[in-house]
Backbone atoms as SQL, in Angstrom:
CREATE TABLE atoms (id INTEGER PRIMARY KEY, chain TEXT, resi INTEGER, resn TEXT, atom TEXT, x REAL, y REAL, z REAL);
INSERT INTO atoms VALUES
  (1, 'A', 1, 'UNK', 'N', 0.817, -1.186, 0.000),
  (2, 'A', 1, 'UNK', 'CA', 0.000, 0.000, 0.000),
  (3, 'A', 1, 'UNK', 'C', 0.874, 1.269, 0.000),
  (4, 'A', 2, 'UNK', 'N', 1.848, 1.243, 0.895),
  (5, 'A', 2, 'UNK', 'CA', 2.760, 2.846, 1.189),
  (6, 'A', 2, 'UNK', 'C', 2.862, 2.888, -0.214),
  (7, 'A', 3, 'UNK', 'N', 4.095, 1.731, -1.165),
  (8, 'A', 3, 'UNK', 'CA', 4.699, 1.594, -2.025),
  (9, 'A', 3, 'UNK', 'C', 3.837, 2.166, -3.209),
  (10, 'A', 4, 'UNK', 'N', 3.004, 1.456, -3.520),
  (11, 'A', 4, 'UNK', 'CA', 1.772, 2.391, -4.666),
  (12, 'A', 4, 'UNK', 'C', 1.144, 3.502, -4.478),
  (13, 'A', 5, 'UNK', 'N', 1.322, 4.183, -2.940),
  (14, 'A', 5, 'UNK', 'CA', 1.049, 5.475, -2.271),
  (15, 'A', 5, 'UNK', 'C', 2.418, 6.434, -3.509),
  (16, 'A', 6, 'UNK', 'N', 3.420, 6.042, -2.775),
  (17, 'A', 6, 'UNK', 'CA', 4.753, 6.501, -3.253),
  (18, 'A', 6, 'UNK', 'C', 4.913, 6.698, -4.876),
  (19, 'A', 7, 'UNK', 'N', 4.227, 5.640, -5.369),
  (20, 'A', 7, 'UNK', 'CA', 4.584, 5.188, -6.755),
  (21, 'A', 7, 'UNK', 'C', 3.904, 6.610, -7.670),
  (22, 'A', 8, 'UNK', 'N', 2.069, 6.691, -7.101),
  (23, 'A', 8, 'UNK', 'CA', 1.508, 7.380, -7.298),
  (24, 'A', 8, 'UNK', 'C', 1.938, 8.502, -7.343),
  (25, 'A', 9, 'UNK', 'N', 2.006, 9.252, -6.042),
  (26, 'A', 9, 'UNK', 'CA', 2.700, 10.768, -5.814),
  (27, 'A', 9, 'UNK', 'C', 3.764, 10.856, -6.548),
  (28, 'A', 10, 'UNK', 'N', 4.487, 10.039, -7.128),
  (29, 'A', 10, 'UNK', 'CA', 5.954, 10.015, -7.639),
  (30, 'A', 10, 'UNK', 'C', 5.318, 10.815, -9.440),
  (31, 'A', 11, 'UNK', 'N', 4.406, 9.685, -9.459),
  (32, 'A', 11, 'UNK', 'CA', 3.797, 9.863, -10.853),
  (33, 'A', 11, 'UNK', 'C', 2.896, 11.525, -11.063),
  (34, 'A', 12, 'UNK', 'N', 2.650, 11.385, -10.106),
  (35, 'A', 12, 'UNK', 'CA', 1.850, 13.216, -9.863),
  (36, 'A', 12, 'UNK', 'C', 2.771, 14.107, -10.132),
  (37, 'A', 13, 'UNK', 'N', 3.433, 14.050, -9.495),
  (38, 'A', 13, 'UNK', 'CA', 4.469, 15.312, -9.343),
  (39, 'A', 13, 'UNK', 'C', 5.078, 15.523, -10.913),
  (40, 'A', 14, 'UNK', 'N', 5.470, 14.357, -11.542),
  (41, 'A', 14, 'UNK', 'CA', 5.726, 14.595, -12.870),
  (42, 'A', 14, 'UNK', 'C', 4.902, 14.605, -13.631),
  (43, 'A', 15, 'UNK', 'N', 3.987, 15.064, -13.344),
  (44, 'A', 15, 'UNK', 'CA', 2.854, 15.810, -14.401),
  (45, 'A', 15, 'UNK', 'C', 2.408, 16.928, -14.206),
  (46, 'A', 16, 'UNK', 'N', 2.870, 17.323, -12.600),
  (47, 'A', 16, 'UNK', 'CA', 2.139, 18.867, -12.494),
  (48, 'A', 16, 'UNK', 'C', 4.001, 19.878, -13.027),
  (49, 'A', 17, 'UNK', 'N', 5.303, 18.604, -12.768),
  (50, 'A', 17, 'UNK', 'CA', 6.172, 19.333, -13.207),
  (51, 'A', 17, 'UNK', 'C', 5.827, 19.831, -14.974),
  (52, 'A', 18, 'UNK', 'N', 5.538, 18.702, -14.889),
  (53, 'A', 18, 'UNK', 'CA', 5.310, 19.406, -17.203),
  (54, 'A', 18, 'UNK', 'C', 4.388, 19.857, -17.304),
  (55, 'A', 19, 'UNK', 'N', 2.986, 20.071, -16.090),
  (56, 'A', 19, 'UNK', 'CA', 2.413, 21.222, -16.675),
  (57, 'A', 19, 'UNK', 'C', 2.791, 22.386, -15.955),
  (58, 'A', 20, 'UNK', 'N', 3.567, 22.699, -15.067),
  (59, 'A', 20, 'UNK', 'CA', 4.282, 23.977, -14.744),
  (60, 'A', 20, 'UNK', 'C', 5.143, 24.527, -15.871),
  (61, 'A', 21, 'UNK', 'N', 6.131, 23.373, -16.269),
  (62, 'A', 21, 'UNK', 'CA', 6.798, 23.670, -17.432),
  (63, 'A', 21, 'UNK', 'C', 6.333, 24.433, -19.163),
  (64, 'A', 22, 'UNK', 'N', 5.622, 23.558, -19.028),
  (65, 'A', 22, 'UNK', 'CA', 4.525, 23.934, -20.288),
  (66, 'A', 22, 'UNK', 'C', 4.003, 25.329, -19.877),
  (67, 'A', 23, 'UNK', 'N', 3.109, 25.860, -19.086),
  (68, 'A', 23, 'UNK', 'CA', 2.877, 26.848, -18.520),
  (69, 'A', 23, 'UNK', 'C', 3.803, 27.885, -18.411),
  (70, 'A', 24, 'UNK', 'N', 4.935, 27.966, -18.015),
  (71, 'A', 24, 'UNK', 'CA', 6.392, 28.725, -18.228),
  (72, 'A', 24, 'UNK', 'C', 6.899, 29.202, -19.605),
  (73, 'A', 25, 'UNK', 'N', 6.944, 28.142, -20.138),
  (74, 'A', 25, 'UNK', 'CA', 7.205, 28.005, -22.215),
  (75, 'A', 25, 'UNK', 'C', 6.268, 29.028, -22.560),
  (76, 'A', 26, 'UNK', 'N', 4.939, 28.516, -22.407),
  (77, 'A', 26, 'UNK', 'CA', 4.071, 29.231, -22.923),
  (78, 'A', 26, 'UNK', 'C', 3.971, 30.918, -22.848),
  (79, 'A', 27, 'UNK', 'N', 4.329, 31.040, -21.152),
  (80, 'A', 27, 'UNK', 'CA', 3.996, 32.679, -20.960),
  (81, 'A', 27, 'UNK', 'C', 5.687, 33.238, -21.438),
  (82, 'A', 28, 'UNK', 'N', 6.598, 32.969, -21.165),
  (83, 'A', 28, 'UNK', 'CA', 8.053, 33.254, -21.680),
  (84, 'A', 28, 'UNK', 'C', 7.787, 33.541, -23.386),
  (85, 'A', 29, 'UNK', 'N', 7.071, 32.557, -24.344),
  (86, 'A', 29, 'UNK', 'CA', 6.941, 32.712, -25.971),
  (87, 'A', 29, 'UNK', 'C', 6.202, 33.561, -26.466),
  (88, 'A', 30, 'UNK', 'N', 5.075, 33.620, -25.530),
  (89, 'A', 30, 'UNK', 'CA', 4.115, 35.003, -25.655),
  (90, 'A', 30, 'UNK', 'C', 4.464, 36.212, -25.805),
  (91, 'A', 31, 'UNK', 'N', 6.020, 36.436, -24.913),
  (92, 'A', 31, 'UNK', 'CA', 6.237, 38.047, -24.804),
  (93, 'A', 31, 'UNK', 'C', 7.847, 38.009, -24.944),
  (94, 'A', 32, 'UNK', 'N', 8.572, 37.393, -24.081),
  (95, 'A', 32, 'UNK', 'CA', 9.752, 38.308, -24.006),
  (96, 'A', 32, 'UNK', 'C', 10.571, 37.242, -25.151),
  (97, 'A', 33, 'UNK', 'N', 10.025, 35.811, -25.202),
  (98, 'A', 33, 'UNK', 'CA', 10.578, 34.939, -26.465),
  (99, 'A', 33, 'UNK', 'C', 9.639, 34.596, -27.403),
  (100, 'A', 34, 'UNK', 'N', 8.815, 36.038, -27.764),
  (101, 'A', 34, 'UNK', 'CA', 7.952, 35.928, -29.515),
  (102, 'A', 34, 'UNK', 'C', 8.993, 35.360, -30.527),
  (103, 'A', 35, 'UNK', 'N', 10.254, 35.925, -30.622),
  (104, 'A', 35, 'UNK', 'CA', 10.775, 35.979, -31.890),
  (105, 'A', 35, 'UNK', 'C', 11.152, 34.800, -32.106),
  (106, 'A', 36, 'UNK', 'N', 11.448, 34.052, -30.913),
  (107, 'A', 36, 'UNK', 'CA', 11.613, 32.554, -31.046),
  (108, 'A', 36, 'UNK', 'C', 10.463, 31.606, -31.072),
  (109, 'A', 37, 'UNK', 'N', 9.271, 31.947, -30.878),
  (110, 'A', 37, 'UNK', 'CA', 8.213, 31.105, -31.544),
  (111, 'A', 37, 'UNK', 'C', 7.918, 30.806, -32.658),
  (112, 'A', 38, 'UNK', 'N', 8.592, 31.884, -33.500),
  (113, 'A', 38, 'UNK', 'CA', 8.190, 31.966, -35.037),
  (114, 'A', 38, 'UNK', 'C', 9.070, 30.917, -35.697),
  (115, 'A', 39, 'UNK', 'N', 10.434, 30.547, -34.539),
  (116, 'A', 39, 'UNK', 'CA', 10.947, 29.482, -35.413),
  (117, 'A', 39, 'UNK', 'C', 10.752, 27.972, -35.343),
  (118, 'A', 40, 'UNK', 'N', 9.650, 27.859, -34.630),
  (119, 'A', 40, 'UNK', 'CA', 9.055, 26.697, -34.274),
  (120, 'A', 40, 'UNK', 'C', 7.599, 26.212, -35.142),
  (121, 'A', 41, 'UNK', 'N', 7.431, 25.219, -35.460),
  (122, 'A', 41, 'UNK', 'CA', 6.509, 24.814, -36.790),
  (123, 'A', 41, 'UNK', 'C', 5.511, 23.630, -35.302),
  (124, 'A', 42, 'UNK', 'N', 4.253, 23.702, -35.675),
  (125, 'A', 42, 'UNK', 'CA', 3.363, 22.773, -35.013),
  (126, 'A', 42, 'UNK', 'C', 4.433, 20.875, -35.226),
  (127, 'A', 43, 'UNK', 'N', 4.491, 20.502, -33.903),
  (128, 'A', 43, 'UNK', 'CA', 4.423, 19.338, -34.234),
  (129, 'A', 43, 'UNK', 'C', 6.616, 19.248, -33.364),
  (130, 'A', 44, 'UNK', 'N', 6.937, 20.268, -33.701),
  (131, 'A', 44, 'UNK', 'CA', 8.275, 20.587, -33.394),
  (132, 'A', 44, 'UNK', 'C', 8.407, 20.318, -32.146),
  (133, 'A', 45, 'UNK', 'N', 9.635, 19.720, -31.296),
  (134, 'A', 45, 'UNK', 'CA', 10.005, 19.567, -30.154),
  (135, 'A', 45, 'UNK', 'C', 11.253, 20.026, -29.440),
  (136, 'A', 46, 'UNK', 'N', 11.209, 20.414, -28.314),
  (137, 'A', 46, 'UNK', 'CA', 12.616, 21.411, -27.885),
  (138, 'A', 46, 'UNK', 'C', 12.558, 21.263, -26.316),
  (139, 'A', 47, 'UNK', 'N', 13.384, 20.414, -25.571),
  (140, 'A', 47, 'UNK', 'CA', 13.000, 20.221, -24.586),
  (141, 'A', 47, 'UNK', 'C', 14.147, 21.665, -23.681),
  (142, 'A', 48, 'UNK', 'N', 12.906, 22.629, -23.100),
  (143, 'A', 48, 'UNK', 'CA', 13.425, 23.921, -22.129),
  (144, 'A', 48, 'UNK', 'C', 13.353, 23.225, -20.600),
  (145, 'A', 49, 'UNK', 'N', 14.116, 23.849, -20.164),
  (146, 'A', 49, 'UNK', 'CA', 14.706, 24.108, -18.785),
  (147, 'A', 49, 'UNK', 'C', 14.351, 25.487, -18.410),
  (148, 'A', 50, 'UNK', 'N', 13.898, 25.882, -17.234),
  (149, 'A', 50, 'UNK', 'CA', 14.077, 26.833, -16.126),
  (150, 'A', 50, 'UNK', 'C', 15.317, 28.091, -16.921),
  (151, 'A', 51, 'UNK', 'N', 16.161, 27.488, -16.719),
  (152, 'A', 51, 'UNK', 'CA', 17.520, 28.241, -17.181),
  (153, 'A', 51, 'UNK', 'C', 17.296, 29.546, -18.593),
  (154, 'A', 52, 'UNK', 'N', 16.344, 28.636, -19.450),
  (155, 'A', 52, 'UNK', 'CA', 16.170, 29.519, -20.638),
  (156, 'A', 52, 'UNK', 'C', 15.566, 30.925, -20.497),
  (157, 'A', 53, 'UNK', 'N', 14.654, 30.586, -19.588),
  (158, 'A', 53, 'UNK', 'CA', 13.549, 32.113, -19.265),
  (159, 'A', 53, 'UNK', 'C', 14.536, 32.581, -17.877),
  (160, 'A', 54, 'UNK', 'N', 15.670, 32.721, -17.724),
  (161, 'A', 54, 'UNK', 'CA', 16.516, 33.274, -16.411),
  (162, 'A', 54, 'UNK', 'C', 16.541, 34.545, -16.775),
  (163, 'A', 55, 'UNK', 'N', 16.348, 35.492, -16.130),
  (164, 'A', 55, 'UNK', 'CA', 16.826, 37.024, -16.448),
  (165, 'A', 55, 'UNK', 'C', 16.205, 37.567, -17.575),
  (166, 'A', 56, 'UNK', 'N', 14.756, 37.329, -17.780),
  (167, 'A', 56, 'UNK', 'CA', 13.929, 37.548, -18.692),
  (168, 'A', 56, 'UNK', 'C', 13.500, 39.116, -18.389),
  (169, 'A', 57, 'UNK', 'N', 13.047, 39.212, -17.195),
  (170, 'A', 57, 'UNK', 'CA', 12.580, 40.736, -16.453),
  (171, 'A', 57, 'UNK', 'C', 11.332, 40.656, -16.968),
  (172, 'A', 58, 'UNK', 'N', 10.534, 39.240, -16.806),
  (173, 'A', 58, 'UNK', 'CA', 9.273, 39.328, -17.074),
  (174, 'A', 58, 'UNK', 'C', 8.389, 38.791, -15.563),
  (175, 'A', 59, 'UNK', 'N', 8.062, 39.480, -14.945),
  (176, 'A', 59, 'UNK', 'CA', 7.383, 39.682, -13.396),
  (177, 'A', 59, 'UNK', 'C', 6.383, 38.333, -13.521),
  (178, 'A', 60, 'UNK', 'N', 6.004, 37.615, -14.754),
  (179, 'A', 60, 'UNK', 'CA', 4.910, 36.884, -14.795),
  (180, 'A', 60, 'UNK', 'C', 5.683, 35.051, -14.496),
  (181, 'A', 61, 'UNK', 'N', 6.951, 35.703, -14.661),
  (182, 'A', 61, 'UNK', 'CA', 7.492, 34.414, -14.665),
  (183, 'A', 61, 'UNK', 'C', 8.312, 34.727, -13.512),
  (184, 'A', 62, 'UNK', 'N', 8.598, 35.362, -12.458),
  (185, 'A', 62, 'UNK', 'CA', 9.144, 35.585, -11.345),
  (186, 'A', 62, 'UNK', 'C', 8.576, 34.773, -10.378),
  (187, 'A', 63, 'UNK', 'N', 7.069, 34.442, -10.445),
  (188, 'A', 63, 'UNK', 'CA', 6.772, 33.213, -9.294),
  (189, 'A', 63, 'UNK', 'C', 7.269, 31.971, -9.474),
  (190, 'A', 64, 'UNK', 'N', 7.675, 31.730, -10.533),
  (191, 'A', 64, 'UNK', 'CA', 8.220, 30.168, -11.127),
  (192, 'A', 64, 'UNK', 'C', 9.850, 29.943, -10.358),
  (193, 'A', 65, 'UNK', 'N', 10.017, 30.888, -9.838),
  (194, 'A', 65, 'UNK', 'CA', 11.641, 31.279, -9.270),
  (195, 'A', 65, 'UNK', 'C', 12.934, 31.021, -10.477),
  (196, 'A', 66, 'UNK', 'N', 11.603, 31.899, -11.781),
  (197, 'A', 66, 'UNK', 'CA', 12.916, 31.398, -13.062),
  (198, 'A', 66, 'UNK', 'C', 13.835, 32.612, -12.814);
């Protein structure tokens, strides 16, 4: 029981991490990285890190502690 407790929460957490992540991408491409959306085609993949949106000076992404 603990063990599939554990297994579970283990499995949660990496889904609210990629939708935090996703959520981050998203508001970072909107504004301060437009110009880099345009070089991205539907279907395209680019796996971001935290690190990319660092020192953006965008207040919307300051709760993310990017």
């Amino acid at each position: 029981m603990y063990r599939d407790n554990l297994i579970g929460s283990y499995q949660y957490l990496i889904t609210v991490h990629e939708e935090l992540m996703n959520r981050i991408v998203n508001l970072g491409m909107s504004r301060k990285l437009s110009e880099l959306d345009d070089a991205f085609e539907a279907g395209d993949t680019y796996q971001f890190d935290l690190e990319h949106f660092r020192d953006l000076g965008d207040p919307n992404l300051a709760f993310a502690g990017v």
